[in-house]
C-alpha positions in Angstrom: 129.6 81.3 82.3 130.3 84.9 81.2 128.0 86.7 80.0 128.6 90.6 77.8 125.9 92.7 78.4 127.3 95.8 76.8 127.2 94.7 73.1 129.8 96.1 70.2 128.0 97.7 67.6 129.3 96.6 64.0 128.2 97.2 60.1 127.5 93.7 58.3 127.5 93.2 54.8 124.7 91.0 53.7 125.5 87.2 53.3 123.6 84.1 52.7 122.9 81.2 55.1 121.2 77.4 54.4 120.1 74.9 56.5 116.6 73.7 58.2 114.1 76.4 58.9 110.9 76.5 61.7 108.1 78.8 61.9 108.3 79.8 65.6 107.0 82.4 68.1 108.9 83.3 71.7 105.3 82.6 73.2 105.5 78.8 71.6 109.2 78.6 72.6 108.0 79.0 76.4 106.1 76.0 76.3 107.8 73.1 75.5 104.4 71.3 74.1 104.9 74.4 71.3 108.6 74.6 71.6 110.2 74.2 67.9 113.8 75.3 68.3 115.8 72.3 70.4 114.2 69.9 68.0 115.5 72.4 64.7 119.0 71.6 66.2 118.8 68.7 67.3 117.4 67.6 63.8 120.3 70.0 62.5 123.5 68.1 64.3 121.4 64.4 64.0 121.3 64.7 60.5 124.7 66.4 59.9 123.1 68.9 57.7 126.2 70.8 58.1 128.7 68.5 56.3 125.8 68.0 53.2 125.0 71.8 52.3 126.6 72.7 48.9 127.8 76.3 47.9 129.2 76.3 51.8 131.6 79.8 52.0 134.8 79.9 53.9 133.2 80.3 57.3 133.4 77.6 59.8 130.6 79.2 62.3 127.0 77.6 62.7 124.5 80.3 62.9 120.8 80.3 64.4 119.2 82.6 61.9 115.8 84.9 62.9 114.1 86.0 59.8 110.6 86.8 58.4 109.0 88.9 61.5 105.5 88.8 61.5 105.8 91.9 63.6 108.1 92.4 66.5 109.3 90.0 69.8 105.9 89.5 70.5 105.0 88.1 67.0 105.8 84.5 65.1 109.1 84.6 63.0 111.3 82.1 61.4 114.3 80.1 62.6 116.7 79.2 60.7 120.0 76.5 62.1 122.5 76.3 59.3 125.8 77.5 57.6 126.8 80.3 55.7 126.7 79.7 51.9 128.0 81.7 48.6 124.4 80.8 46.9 121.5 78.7 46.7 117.6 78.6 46.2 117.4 77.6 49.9 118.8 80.0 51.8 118.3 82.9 53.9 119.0 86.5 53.7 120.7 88.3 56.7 120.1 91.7 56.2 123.5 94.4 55.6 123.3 96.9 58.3 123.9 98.0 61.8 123.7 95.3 64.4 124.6 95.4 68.4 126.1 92.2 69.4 126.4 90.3 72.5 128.5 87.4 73.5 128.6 84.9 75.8 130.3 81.8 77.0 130.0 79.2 78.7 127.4 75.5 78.8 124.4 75.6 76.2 121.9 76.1 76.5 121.6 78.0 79.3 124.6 80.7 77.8 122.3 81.5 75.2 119.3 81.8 77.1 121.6 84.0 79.6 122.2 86.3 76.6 118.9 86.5 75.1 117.8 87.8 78.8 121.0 90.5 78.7 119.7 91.6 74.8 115.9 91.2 76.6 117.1 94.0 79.5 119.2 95.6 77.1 116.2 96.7 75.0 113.9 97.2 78.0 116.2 99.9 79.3 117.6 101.4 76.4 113.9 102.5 74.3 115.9 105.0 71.9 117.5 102.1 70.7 115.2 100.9 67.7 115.1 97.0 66.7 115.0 96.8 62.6 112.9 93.3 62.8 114.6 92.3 59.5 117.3 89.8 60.3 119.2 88.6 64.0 121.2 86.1 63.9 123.4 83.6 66.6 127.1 83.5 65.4 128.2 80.0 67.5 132.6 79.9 66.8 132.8 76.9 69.5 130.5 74.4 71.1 130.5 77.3 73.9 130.8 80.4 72.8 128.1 82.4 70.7 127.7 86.4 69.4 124.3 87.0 68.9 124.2 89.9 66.4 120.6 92.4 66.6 119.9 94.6 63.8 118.9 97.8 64.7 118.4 101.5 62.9 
């Protein structure tokens, strides 16, 4: 498994993504009575909700989506597993900005949960470094390889 704990920063524009969405919190994701986001993709490849989104743009990457912060980590947010799209009434906003991004590969899903612990420390020992709480999104180009992208001011 390799994990890249120095991210890359980049500039996004804004794009569009559809798919299922959760109301979540990290608190509920540590206990797996609570836990909402294995079943979101597992509902996400069972029903092949990839293959039946219209408007779908030129972009073969799946992306776990984090939107509508109640207020930072510590507060509940949406999670959204889908594909990028060109429009749609269903879809999500990820925000145009700066983001940090971190990458990893290797077996899911304990990659990912290696990387959200590197952006976890990351954070923890870089304070000057502000989160924007608007969108953050996992990029996943392979069945092992994700870029989770962090927006930040």
């Amino acid at each position: 498994m390799q994990v890249h704990s120095q991210p890359q920063r980049q500039r996004l524009d804004a794009f569009r993504v559809a798919g299922l969405t959760a109301r979540t919190s990290n608190r509920d994701e540590s206990d797996p009575e609570a836990a909402r986001i294995g079943e979101l993709w597992g509902r996400f490849f069972g029903e092949r909700i990839y293959e039946k989104l219209p408007q779908r743009a030129d972009d073969a990457r799946l992306y776990g989506v984090y939107s509508a912060y109640e207020s930072d980590a510590a507060g509940a947010f949406d999670i959204t597993a889908g594909v990028a799209v060109h429009s749609g009434p269903a879809t999500v906003r990820i925000e145009g900005g700066d983001y940090l991004v971190f990458t990893g590969q290797g077996e899911m899903p304990q990659m990912v949960l290696a990387v959200w612990q590197a952006i976890w420390q990351y954070f923890e020992t870089h304070p000057e470094i502000r989160r924007r709480y608007l969108s953050d999104f996992e990029a996943y180009s392979g069945p092992d390889q994700v870029a989770i992208h962090i927006g930040i001011l």
